[in-house]
N, CA and C atoms as a LAMMPS dump frame, in Angstrom:
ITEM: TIMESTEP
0
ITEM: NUMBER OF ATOMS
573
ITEM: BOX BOUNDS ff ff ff
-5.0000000000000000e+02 5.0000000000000000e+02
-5.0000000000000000e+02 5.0000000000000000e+02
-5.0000000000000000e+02 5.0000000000000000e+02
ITEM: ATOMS id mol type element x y z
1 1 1 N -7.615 -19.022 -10.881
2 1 2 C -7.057 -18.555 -9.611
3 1 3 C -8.156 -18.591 -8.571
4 2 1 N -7.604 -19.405 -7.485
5 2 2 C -8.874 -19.624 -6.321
6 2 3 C -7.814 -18.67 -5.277
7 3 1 N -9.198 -17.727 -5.139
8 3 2 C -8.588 -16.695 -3.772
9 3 3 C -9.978 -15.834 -3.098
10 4 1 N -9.628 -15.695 -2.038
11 4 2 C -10.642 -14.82 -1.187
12 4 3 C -10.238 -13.339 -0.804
13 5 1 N -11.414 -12.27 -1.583
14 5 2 C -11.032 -11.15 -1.178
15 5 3 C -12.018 -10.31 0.55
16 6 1 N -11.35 -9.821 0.765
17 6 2 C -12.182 -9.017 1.975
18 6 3 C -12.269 -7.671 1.628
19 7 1 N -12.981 -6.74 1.375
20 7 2 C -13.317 -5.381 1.409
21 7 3 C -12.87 -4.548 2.594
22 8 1 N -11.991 -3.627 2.856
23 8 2 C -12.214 -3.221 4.105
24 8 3 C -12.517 -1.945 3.86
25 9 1 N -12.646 -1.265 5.154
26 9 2 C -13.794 -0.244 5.696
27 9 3 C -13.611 0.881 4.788
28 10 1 N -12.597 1.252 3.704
29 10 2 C -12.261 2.283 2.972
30 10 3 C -12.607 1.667 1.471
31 11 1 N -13.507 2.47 0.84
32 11 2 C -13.803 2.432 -0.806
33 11 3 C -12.823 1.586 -1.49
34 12 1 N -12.849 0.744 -2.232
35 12 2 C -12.173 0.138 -3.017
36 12 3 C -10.336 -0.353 -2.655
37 13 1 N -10.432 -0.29 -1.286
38 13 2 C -9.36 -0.944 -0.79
39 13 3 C -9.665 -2.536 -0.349
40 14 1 N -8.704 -3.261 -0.71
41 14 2 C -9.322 -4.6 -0.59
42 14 3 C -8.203 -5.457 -0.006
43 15 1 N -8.29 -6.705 0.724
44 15 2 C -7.081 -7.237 0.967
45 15 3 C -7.638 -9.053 0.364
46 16 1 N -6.751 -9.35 -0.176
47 16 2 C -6.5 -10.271 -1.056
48 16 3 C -5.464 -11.364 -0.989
49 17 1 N -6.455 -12.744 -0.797
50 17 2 C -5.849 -13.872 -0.088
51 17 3 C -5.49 -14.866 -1.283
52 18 1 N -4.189 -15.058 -2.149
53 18 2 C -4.632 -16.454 -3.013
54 18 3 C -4.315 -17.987 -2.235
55 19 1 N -4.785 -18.479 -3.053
56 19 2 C -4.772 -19.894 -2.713
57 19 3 C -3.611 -20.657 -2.985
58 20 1 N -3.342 -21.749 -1.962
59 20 2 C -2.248 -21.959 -2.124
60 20 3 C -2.176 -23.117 -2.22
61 21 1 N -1.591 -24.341 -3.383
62 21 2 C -1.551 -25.734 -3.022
63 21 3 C -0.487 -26.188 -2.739
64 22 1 N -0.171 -27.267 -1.517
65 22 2 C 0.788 -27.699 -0.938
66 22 3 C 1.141 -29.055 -1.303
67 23 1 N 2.169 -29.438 -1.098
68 23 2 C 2.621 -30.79 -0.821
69 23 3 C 3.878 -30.678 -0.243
70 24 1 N 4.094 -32.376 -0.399
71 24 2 C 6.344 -32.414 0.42
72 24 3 C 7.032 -31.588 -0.413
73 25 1 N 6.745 -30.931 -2.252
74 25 2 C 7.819 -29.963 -2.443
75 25 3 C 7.846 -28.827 -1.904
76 26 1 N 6.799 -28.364 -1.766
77 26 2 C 5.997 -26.948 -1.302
78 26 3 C 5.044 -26.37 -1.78
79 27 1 N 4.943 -25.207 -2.103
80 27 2 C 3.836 -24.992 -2.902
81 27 3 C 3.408 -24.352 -3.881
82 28 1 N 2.73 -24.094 -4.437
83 28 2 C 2.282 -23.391 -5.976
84 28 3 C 0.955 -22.335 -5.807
85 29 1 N 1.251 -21.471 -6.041
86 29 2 C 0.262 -20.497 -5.936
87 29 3 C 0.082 -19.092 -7.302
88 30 1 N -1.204 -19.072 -7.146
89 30 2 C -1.001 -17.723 -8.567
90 30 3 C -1.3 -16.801 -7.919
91 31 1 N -0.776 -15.79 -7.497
92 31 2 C -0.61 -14.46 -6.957
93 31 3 C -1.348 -13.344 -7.745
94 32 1 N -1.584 -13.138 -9.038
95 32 2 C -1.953 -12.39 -9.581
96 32 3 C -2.78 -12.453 -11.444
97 33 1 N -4.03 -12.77 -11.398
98 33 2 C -4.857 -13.154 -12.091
99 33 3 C -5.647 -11.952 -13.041
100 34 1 N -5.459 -11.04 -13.726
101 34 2 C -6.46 -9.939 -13.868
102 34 3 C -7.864 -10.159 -14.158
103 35 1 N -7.892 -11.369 -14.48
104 35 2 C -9.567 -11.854 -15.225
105 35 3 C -10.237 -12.115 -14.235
106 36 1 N -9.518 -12.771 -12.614
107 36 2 C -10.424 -13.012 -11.186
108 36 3 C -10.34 -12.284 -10.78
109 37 1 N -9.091 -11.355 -10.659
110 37 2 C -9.502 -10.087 -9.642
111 37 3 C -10.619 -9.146 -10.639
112 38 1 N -10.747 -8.959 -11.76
113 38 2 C -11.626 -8.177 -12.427
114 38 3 C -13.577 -8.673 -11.665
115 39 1 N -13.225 -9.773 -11.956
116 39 2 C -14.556 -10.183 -10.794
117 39 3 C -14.806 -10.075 -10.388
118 40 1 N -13.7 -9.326 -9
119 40 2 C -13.877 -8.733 -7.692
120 40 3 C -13.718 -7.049 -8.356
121 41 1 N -14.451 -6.984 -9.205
122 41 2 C -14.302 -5.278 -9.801
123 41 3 C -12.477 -4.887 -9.801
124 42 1 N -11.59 -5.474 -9.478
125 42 2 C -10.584 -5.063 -9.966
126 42 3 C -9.967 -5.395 -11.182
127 43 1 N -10.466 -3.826 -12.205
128 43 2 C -9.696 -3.756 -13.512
129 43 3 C -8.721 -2.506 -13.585
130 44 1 N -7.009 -3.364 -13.531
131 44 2 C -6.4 -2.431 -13.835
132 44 3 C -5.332 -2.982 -14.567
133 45 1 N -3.983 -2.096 -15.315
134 45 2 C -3.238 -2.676 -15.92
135 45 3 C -1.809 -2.46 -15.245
136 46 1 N -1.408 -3.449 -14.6
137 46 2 C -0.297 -3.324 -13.994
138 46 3 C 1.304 -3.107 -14.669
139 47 1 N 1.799 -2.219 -14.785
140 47 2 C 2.922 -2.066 -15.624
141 47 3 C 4.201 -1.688 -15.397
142 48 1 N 4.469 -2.279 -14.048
143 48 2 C 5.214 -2.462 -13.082
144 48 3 C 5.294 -2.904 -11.838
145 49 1 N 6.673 -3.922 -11.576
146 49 2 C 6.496 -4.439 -10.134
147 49 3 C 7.709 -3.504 -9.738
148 50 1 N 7.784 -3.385 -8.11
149 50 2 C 8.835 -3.147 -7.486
150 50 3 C 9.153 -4.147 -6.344
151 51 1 N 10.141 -3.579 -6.109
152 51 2 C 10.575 -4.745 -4.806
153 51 3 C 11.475 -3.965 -4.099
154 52 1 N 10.984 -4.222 -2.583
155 52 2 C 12.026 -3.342 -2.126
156 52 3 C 12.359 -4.397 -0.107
157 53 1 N 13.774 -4.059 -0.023
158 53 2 C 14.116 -5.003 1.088
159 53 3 C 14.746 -3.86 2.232
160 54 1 N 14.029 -4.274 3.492
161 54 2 C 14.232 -3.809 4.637
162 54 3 C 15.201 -4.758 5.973
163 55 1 N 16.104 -4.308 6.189
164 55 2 C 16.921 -5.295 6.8
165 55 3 C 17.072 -5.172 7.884
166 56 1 N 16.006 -4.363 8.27
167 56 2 C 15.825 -4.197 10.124
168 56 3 C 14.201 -3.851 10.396
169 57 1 N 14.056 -4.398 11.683
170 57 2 C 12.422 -4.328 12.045
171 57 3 C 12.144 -2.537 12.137
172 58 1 N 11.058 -1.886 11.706
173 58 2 C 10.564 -0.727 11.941
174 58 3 C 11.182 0.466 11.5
175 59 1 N 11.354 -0.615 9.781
176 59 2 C 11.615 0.55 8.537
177 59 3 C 10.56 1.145 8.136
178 60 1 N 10.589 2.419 8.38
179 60 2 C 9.186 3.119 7.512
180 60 3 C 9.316 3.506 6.511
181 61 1 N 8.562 3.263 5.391
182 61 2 C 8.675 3.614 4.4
183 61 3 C 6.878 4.451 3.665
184 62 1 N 7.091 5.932 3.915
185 62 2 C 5.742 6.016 3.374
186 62 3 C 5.324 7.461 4.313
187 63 1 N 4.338 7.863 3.924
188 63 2 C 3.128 7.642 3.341
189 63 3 C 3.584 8.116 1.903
190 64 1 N 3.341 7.39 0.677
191 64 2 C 3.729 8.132 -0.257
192 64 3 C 2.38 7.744 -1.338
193 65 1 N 2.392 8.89 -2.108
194 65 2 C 1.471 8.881 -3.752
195 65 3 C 1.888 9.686 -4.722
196 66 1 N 1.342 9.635 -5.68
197 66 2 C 1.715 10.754 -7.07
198 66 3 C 0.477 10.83 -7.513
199 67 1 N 0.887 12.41 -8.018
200 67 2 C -0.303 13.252 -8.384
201 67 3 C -0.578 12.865 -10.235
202 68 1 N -2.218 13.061 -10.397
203 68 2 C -2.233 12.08 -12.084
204 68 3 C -1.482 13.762 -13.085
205 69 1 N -1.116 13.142 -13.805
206 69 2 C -1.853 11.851 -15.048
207 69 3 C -0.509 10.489 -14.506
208 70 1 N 0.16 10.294 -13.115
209 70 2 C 1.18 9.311 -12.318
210 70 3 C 0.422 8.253 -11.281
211 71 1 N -0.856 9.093 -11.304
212 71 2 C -1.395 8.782 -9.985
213 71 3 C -1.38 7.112 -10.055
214 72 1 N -1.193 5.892 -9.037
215 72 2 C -0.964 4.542 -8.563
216 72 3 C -2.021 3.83 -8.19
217 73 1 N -2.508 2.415 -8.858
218 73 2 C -3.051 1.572 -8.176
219 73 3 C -1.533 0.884 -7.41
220 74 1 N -2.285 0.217 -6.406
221 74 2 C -1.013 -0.611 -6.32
222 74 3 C -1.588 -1.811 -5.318
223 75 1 N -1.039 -3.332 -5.934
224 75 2 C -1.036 -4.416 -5.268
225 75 3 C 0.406 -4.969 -4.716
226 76 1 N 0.07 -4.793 -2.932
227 76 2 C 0.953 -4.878 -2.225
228 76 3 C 1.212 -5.986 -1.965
229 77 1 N 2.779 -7.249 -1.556
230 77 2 C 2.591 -8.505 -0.987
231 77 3 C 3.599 -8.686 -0.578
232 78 1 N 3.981 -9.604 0.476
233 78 2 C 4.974 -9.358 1.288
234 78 3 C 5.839 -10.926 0.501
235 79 1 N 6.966 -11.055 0.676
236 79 2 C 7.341 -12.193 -0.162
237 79 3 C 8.405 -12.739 0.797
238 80 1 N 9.113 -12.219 2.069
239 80 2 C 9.313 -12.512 3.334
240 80 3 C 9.081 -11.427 4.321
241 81 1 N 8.892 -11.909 5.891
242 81 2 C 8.667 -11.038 6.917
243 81 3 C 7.119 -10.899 6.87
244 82 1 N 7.217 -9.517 7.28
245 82 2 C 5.985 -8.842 7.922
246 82 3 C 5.529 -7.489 7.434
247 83 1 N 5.011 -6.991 7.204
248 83 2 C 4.412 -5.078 7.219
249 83 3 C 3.189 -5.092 8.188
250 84 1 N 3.042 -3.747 8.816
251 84 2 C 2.244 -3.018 8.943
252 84 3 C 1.51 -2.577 7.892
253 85 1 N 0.865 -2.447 7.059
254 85 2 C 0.304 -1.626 5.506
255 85 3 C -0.85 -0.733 5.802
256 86 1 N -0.515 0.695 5.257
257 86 2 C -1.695 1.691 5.61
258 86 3 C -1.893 2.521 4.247
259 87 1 N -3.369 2.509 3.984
260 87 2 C -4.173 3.455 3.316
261 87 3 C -4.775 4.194 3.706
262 88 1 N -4.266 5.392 2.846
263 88 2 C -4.964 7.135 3.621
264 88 3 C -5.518 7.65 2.853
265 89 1 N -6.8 7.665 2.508
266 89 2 C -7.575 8.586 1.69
267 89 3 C -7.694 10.064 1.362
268 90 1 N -6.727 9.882 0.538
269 90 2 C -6.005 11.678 0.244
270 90 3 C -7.222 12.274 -0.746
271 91 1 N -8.548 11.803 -1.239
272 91 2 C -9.37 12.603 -2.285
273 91 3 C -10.082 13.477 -1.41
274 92 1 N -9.879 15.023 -1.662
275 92 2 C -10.198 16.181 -0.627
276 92 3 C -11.892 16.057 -0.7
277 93 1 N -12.43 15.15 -2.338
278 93 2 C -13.66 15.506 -2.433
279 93 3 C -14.59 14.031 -1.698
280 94 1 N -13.73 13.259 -1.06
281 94 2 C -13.883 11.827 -0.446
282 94 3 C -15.083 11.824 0.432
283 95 1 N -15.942 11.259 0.914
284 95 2 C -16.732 11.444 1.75
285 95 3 C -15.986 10.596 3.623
286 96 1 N -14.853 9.809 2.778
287 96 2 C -13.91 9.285 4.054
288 96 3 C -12.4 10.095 4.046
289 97 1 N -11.954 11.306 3.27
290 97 2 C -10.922 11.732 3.05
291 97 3 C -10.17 11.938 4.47
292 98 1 N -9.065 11.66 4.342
293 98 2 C -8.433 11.652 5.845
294 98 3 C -8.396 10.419 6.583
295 99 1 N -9.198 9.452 6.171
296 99 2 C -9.209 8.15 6.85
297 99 3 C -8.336 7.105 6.45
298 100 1 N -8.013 6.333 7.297
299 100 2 C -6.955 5.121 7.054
300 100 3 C -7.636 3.96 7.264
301 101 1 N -6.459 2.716 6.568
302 101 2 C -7.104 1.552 6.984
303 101 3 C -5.627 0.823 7.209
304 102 1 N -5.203 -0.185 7.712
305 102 2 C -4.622 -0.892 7.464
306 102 3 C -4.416 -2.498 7.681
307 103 1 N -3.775 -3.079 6.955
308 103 2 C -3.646 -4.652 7.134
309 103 3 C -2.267 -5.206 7.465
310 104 1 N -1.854 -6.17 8.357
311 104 2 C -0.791 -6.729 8.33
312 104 3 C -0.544 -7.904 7.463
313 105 1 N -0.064 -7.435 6.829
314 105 2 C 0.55 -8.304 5.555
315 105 3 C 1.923 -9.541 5.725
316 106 1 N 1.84 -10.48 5.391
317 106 2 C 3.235 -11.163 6.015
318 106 3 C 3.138 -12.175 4.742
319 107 1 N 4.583 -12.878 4.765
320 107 2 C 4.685 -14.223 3.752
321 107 3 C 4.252 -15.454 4.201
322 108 1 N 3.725 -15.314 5.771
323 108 2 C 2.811 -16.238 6.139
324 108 3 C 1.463 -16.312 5.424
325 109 1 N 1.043 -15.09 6.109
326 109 2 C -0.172 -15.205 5.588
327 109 3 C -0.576 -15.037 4.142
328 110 1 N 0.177 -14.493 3.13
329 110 2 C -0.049 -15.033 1.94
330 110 3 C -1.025 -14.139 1.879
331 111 1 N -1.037 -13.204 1.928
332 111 2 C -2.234 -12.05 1.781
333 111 3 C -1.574 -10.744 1.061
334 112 1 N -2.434 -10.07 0.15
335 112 2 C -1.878 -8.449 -0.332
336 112 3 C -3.367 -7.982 0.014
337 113 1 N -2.447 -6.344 -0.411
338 113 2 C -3.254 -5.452 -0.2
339 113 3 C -3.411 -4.625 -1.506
340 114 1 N -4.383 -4.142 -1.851
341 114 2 C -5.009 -3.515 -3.054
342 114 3 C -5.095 -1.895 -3.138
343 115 1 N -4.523 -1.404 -3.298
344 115 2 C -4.6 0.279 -2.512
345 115 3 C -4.895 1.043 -3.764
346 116 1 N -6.291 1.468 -4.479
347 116 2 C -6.501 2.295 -5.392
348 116 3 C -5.78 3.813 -5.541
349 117 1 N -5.372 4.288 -7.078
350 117 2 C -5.138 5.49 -6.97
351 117 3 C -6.085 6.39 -6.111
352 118 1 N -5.84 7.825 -5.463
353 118 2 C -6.839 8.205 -4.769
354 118 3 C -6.119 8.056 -3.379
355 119 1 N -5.067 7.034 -2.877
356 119 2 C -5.139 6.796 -1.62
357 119 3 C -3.264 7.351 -1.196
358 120 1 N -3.024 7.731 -0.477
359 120 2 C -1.182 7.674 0.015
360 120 3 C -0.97 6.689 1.047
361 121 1 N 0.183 5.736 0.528
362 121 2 C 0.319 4.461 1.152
363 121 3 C 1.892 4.485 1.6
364 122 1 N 1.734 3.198 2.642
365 122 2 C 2.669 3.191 3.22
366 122 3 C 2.828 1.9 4.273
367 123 1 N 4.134 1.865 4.745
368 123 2 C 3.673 0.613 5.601
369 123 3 C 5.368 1.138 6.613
370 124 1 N 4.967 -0.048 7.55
371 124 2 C 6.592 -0.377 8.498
372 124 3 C 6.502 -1.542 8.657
373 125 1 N 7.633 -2.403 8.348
374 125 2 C 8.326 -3.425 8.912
375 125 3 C 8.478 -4.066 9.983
376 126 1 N 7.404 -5.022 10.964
377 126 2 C 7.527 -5.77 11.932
378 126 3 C 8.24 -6.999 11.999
379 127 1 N 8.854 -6.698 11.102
380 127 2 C 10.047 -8.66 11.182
381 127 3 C 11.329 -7.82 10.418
382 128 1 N 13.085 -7.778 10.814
383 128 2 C 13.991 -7.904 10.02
384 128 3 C 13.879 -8.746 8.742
385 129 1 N 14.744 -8.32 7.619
386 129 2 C 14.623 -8.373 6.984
387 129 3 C 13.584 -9.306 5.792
388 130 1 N 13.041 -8.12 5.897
389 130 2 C 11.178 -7.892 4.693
390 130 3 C 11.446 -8.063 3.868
391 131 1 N 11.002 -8.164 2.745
392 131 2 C 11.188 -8.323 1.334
393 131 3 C 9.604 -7.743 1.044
394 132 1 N 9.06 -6.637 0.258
395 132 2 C 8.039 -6.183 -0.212
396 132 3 C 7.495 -6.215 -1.699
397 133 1 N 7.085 -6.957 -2.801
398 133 2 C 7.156 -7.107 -3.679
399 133 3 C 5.723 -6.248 -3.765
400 134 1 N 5.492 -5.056 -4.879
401 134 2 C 4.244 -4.249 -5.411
402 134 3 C 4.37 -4.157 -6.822
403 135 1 N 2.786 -4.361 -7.615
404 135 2 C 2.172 -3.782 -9.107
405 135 3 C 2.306 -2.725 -8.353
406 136 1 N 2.303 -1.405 -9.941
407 136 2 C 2.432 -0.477 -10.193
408 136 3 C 1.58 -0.372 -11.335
409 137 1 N 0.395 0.973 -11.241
410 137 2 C -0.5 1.036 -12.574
411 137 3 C 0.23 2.053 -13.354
412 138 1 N 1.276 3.006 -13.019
413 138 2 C 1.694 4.086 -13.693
414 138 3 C 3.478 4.202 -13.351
415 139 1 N 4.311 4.146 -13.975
416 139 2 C 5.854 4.651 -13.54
417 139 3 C 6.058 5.379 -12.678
418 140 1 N 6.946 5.661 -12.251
419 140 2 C 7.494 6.316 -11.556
420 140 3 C 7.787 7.837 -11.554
421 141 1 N 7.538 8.758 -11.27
422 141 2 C 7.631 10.419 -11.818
423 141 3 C 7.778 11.174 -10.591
424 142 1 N 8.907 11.782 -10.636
425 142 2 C 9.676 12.166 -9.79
426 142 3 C 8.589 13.309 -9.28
427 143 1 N 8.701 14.378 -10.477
428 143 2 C 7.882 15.55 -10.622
429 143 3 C 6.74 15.152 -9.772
430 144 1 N 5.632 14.345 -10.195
431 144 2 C 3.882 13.928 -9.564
432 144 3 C 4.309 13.14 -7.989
433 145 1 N 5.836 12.795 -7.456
434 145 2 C 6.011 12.238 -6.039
435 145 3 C 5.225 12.817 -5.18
436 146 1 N 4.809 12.829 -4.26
437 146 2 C 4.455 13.51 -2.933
438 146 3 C 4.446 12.791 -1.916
439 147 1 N 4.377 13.731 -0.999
440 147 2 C 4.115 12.578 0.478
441 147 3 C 3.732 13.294 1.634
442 148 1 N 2.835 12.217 2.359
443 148 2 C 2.497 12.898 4.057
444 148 3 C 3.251 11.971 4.94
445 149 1 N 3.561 13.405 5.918
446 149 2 C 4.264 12.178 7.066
447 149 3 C 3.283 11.285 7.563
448 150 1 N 4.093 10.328 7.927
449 150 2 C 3.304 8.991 8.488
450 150 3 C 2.671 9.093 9.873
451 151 1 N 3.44 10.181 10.627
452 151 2 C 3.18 10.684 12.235
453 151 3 C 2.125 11.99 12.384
454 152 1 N 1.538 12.36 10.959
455 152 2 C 0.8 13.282 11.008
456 152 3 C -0.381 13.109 12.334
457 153 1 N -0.287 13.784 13.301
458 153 2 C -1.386 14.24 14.774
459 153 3 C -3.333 13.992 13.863
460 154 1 N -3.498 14.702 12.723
461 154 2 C -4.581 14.737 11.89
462 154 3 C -5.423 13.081 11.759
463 155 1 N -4.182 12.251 11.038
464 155 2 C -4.299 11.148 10.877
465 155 3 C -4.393 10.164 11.815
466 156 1 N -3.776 10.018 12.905
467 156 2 C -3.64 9.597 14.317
468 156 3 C -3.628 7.765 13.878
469 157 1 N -3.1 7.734 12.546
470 157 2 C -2.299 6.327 12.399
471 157 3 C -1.758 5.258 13.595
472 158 1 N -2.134 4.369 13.921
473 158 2 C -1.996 3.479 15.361
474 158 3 C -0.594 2.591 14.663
475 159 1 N 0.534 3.315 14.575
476 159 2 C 1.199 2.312 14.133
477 159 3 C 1.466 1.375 15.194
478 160 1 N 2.199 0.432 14.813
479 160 2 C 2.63 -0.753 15.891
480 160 3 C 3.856 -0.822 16.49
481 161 1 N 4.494 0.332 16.019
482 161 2 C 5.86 1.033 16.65
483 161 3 C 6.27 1.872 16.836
484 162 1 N 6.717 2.475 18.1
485 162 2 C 6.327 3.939 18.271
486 162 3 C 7.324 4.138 17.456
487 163 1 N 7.341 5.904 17.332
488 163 2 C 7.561 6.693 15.835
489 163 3 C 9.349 6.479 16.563
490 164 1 N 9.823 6.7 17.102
491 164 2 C 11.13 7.405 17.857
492 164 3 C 11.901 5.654 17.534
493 165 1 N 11.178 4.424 17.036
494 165 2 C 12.104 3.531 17.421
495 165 3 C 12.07 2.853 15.205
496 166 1 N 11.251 4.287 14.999
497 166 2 C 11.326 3.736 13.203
498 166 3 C 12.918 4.385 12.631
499 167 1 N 13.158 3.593 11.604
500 167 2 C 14.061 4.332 10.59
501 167 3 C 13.221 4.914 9.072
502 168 1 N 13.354 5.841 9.176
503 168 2 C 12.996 6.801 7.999
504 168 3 C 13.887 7.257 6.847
505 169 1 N 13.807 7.5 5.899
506 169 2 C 14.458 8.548 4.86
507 169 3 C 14.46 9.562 5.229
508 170 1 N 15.686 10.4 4.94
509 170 2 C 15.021 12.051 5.359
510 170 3 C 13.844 12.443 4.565
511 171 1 N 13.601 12.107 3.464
512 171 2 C 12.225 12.597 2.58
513 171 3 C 11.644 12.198 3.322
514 172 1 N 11.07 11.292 3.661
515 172 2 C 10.055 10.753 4.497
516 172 3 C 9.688 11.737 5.955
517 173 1 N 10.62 11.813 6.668
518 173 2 C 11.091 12.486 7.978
519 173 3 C 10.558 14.044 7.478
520 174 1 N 10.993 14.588 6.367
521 174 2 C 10.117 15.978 6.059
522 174 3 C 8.518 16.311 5.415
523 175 1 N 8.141 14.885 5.141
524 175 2 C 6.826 15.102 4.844
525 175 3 C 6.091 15.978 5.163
526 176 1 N 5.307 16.966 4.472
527 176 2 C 3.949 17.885 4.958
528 176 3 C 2.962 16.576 5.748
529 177 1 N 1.987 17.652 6.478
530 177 2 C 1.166 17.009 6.93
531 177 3 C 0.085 17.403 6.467
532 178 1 N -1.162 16.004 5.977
533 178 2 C -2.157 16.254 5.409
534 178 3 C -2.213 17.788 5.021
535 179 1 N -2.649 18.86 5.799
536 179 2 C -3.44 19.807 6.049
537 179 3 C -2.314 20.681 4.649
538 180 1 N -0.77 20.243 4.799
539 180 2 C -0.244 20.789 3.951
540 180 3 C -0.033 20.326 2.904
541 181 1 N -0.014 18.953 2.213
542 181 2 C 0.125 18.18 1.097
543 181 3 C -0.77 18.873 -0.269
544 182 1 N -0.267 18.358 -0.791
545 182 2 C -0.484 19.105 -2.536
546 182 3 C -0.976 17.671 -2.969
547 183 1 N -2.675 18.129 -2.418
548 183 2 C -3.674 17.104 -3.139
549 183 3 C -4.514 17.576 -3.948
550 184 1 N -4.666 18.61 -4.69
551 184 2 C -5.945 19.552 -5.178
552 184 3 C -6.047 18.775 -6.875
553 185 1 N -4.955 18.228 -7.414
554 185 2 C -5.245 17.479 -8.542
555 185 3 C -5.581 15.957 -8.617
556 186 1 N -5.57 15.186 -7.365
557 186 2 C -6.289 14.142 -7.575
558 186 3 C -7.468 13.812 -7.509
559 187 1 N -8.243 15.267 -7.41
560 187 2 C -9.878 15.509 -7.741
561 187 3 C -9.821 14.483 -9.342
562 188 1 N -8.906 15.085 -9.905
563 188 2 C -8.989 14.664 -11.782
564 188 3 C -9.272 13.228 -11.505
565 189 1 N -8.547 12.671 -11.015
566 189 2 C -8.589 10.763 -11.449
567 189 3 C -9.207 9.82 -9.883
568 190 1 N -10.033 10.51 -9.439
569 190 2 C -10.172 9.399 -8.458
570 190 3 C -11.949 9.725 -8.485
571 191 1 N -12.523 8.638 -8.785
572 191 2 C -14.049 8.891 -8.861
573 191 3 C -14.841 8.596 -7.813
């Protein structure tokens, strides 16, 4: 697998380009390698994909994480459209805790995003209907869910659409904000 990773400004968040070969059929690409990304220090065991489809521009979906022994790596990729994609460094003992990063992700650009347990993620939808395909390092557990709102004032997230023109879940829409979120056990698994 030939691909280029970029590091960005948050610990072990990475955004991740594979390579793509073309011709008149189209093209062929390997999306997901564990032995090259291990190269790039990413070793994890992915044991679930999801997929999830947005059928209007400036679906929010997020900020969401789970608390361990649930807690999520997760490799993000867009498979049509566009995202916004944001990582929030929820480890209280973080020396960047509270900080975000994000990447715009699209099926153009053929790029994911890498979001270590440790972080609450999330993204919105800049193109009708998205298609979001994500690894998963741990299932799903209702119980370990949590979430911060995405509009938290603390976080001051630059989304790319103002908040009043997103569609939300009501879960989403009631999120605590940072200051209130139930992060005190992902001290356990995030080093």
């Amino acid at each position: 697998m030939s691909l280029s990773v970029r590091r960005l400004s948050l610990p072990g968040v990475l955004e991740i380009v594979p390579t793509q070969h073309s011709d008149d059929r189209g093209l062929f690409s390997e999306v997901w390698n564990a032995a090259d990304l291990a190269r790039h220090g990413v070793i994890v065991d992915f044991i679930q994909d999801n997929h999830s489809i947005s059928r209007l521009r400036g679906v929010m979906r997020g900020l969401h994480y789970q608390l361990p022994p649930f807690a999520q790596d997760k490799l993000v990729r867009v498979v049509r459209g566009a995202i916004f994609d944001v990582a929030v460094d929820i480890n209280p003992d973080s020396q960047t805790f509270g900080q975000w990063v994000s990447a715009e992700l699209s099926a153009t650009r053929w790029n994911q995003l890498f979001v270590p347990a440790g972080y609450a993620h999330g993204f919105v939808t800049t193109q009708p209907d998205t298609e979001v395909i994500y690894k998963v390092s741990n299932p799903y557990s209702c119980e370990h869910e949590r979430s911060i709102r995405f509009d938290d004032p603390q976080l001051a997230i630059a989304w790319p659409i103002k908040a009043d023109d997103m569609l939300l879940s009501e879960k989403d829409r009631l999120a605590p904000t940072l200051d209130a979120a139930d992060l005190p056990a992902m001290r356990e698994n995030v080093a």
